[in-house]
N, C-alpha and C positions, 0 to 999 in steps of 0.2 A: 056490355059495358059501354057507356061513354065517354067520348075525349075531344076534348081541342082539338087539337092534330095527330092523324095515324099519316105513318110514313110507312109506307112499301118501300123497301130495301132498306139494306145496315151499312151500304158502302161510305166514302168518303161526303159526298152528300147529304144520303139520308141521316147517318147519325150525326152528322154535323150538325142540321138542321132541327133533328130533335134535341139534340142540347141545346141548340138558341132557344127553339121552343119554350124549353120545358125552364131556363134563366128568364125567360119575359112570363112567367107565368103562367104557363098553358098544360093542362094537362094531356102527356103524350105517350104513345104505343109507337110501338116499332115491331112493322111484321118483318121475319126474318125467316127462312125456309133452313138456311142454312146455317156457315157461322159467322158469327157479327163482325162485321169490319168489312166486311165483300169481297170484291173481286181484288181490291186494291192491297188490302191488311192481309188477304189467307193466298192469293195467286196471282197479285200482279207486284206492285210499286216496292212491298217490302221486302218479299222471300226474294225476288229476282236480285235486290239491292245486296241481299246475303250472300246471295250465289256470287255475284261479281265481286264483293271484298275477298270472301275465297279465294278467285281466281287474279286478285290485287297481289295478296299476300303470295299465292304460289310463285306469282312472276318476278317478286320482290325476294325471295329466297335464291329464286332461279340464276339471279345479278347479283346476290350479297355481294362476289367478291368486287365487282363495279365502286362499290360502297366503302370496299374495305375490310369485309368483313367475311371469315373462310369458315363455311361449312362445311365440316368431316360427315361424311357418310353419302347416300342417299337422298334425295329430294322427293320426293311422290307425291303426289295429289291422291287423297284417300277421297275416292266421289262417293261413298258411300255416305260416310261423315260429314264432308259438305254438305249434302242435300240435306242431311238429318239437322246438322245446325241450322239451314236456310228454314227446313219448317219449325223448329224450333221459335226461333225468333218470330216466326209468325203466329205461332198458338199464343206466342206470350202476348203479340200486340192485340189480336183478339179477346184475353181477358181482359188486359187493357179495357177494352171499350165494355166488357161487362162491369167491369167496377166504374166506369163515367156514368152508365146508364143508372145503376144503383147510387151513386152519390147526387144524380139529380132528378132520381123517383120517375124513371121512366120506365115503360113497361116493355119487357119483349115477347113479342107474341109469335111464337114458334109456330113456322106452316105456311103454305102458300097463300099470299094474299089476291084478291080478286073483286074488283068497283062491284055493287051495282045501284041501281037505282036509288035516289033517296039520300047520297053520302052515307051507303052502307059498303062495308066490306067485309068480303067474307073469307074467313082463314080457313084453311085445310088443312089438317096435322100429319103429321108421321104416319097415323093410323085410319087415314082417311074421313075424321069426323069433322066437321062442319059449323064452325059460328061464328053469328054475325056480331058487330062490331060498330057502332053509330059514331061520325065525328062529323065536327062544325068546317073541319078542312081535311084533305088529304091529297097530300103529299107522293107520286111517282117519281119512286126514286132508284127504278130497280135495272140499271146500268147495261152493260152488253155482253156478248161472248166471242171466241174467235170466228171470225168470219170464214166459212167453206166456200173454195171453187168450186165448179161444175166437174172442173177434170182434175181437179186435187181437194177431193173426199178423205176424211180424216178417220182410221180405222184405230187409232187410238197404240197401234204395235208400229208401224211402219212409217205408217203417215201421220202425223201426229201436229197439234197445236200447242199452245204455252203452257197450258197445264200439266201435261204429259212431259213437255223440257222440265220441269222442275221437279219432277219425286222419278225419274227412270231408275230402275233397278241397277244398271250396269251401263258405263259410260260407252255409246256409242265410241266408234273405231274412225268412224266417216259421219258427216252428216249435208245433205243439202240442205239453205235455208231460202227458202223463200220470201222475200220481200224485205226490202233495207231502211222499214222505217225502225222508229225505238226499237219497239219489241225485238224484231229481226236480227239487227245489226246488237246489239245488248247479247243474246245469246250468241251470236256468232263469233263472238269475243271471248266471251266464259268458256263455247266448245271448246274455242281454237288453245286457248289458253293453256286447259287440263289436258291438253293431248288429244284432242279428234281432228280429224282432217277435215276442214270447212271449205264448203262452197258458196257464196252468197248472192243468189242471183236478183238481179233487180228489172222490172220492167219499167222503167225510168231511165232517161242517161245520167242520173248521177246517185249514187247512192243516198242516204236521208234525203230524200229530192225536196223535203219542205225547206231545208235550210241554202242559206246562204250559198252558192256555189261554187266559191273558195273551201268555205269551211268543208261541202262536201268531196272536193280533189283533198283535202289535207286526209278526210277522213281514210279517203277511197288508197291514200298512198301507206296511212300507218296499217291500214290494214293488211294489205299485202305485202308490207315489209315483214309484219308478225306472222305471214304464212295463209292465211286466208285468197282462196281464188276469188276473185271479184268478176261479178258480170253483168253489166251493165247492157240496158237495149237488151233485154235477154227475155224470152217467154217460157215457161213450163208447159211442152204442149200434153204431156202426158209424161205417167208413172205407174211401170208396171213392177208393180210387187209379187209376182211368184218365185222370185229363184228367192238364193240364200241376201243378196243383195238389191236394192232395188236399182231399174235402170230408168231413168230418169230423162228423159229427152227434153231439147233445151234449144229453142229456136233463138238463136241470136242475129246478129246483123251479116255475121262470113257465113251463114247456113246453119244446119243442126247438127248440136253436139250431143253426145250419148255418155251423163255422167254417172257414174255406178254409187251407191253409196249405201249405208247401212240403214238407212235414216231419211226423213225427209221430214221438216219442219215447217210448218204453214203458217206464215205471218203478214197476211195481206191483209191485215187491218182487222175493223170488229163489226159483228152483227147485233141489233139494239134487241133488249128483252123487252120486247113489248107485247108478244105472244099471251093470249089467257087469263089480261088481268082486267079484262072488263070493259079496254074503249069502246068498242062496239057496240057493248050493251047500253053503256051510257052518253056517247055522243060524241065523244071525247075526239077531235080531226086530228090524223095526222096525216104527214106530207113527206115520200121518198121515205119511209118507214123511221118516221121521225116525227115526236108528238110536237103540235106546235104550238107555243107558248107568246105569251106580248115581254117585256124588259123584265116584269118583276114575277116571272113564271106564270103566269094565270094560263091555264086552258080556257077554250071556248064554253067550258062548263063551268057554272060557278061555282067556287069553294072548291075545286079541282087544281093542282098546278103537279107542274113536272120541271126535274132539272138534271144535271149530273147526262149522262151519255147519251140517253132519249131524247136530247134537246138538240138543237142545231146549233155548234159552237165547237171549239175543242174537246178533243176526250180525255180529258186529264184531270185527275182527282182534284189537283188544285182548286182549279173552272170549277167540280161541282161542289165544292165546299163552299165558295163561294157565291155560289148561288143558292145553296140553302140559305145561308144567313140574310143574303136580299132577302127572297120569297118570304122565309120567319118574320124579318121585321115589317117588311110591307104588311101582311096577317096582324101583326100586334100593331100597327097604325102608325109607325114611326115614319120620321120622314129619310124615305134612301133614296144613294144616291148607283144608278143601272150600272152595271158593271161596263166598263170597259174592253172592250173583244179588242183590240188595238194596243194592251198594252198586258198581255200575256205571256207570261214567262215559258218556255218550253227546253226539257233538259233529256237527255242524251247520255246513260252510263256507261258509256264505253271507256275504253283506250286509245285515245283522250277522247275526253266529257267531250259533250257539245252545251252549249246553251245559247239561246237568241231571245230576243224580243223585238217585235216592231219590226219595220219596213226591209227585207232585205236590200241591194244596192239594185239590183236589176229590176225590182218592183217600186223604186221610190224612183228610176231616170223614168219606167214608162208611166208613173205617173205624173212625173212632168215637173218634179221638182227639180233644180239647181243643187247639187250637193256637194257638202264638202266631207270626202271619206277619209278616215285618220285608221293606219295599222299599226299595230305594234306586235313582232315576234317572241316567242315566249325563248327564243337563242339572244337577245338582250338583255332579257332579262336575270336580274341575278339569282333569286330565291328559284327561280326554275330551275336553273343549272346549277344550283346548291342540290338540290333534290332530284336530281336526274332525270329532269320532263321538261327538256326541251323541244320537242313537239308539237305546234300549236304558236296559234296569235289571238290578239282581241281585233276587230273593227269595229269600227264607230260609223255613222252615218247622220249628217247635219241637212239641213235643207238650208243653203248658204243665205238665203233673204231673210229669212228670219229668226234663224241660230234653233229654230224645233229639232231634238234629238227623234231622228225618226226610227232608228234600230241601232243594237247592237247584236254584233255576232262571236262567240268566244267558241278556240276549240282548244282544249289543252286541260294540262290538269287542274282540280279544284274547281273549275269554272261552273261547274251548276251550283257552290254557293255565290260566287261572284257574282251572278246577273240581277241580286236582289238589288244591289247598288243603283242599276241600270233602272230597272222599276221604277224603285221610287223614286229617282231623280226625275225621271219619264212622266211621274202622277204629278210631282210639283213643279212642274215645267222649269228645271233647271237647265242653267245657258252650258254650253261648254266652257264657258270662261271661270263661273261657279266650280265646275267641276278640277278645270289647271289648278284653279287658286285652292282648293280643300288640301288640305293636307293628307297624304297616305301614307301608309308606316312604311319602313322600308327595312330591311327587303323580306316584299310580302308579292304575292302572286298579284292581288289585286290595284298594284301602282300600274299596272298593265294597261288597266283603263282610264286613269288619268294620262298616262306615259300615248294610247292611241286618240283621246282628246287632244291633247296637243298636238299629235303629228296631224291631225282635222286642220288645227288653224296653223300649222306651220310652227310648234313653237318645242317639236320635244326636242328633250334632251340626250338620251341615252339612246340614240340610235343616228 
């Protein structure tokens, strides 16, 4: 069969892309191995988000009487039930995208997909049979997996990665986590939450090391007020898993520690699927195992593009939603405009969110701007301390000569819906002075960042 466009992978990306696709009139396939929605809909962005309201609501029962409000009996975190609800909500967002592809007549082609010659691709089913597939474009879109150490091997009982944290049979007692970005620090949260004893080690000095580093001391201190060990400058030099527990050695900056634990979870980031699907046979360059692409995804092959985690850029469903929709329209002739890598949202589900965008303070003085920083504590604020998240600030960051909002950085509750404001203020180069004068409702979380604009130009109020 023929088509427009075949996209390799179903994640946030690919089907994204194939539904632009298939709305500018193109007729499109979608090869998928596994189940649609990828890594983001069935094991990362969703089921994870399940897992931590879970562990929202436990900590929210845990304080009723904070509230007001007295719980006779018992309190329990059933993990069995959690994780059942967590995958629940993901089968469902999965059909989800069956019924998107059915309402705009797109095909899914069940099986591994694989380029070759000629804009063919060839799919390999369940059962190991074989066909080919002709399209005028095709789309790589088929994302990454947990990245493995050399000396922390994932044996899927002991050693485990993110997929493993979310369907375990019985809730670990103890757990090491390894590495304090999202993924990391998000479980380390939900362990610590239900009852496991967390250890979170970072080889970084400051935990999320991409963020701000305020935000990360705010993080590093709620964390270990909720009982989490944090370790910071820390390396995993090895883990040996023969007894009943594993013993986990831990090179830090005062020498090596020996931490024992039930568990060991590996979240140093992720490895690209680029393995088996044809660049080699067809020409297709990549660089640092990463296909490389021009602004509106093109490979060095024509009629070839790639987007979503294979691409060099952030690895965040967002990014490659977004990039499908470029790549689509550039295909269908439209005029687009390249996405912006400088003005990307990045969020953080913990206890408390994080979310930033744009220049942290330490990356905008060495690059040489003048800045005017504006904070605002979320212990000011009122709707915080109505709801008992006090916790957390917003900053602002100005570059004082010419009023360009270069970052914001929020840690506290609510704050990954907050930083949309931050965006699109950010796209349409709005002044901070726009920002004072807008009206925000009150008392809401997000007067937080008018209330740290103003303390930018010296003019807040409530602090």
């Amino acid at each position: 069969m023929n088509y427009d466009v075949i996209v390799i992978g179903s994640g946030p990306g690919g089907y994204v892309a194939a539904i632009r696709a298939s709305q500018l009139g193109m007729k499109v396939g979608v090869v998928e191995r596994s189940e649609l929605g990828g890594i983001c809909l069935n094991w990362g962005c969703i089921p994870t988000k399940a897992l931590l309201k879970s562990a929202q609501v436990f900590e929210y029962a845990k304080h009723a009487a904070d509230y007001g409000v007295k719980i006779n009996g018992e309190i329990e975190a059933d993990f069995n039930a959690i994780i059942s609800r967590s995958r629940g909500v993901a089968d469902g967002m999965s059909k989800g995208i069956q019924f998107l592809f059915k309402k705009n007549k797109i095909d899914h082609i069940a099986g591994f997909g694989k380029m070759k010659p000629g804009k063919i691709v060839e799919v390999t089913n369940a059962d190991g049979e074989k066909t080919d597939y002709l399209a005028k474009h095709i789309i790589l879109a088929t994302g990454a997996r947990s990245r493995e150490l050399p000396n922390l091997k994932q044996d899927g009982k002991k050693i485990i990665g993110y997929r493993e944290a979310m369907t375990l049979p019985k809730k670990p007692e103890s757990m090491v986590v390894v590495g304090s970005g999202a993924i990391g620090s998000e479980f380390a949260y939900f362990y610590n939450a239900i009852g496991t004893k967390v250890t979170l080690v970072e080889f970084m000095p400051n935990v999320v090391p991409v963020e701000d580093e305020e935000v990360s001391k705010q993080l590093e201190r709620s964390f270990k007020k909720s009982g989490i060990k944090v370790m910071t400058s820390s390396t995993v030099e090895s883990v040996d898993t023969k007894g009943k527990l594993c013993k986990v050695t831990i090179k830090t900056k005062k020498g090596v520690e020996i931490v024992e634990s039930e568990m060991v979870l590996s979240a140093v980031g992720i490895a690209t699927n680029i393995e088996g699907i044809g660049l080699e046979e067809t020409g297709v360059k990549t660089e640092k195992g990463k296909v490389v692409v021009d602004e509106y995804y093109r490979t060095n092959i024509e009629g070839v593009y790639a987007i979503g985690d294979i691409v060099h850029g952030p690895a965040l469903a967002h990014v490659a939603s977004h990039e499908g929709i470029v790549c689509v329209e550039k295909i269908a002739g439209k005029h687009v405009e390249p996405l912006n890598y400088g003005n990307i949202p990045g969020c953080t589900y913990t206890n408390p969110e994080i979310a930033s965008v744009g220049m942290t303070e330490k990356a905008a003085r060495e690059a040489g701007y003048e800045i005017k920083v504006g904070k605002f504590p979320y212990s000011a604020s009122g709707k915080a301390s109505a709801a008992g998240s006090k916790d957390g600030f917003v900053k602002v960051i100005f570059d004082a000569k010419y009023g360009e909002w270069l970052g914001a950085h929020l840690i506290g509750s609510n704050v990954t819906e907050m930083i949309a404001e931050v965006v699109v203020a950010r796209k349409l180069e709005t002044t901070g002075e726009e920002i004072i004068k807008s009206v925000h409702p009150h008392p809401t979380m997000s007067e937080a960042i008018m209330e740290a604009v103003a303390a930018a130009y010296d003019e807040v109020i409530h602090l």
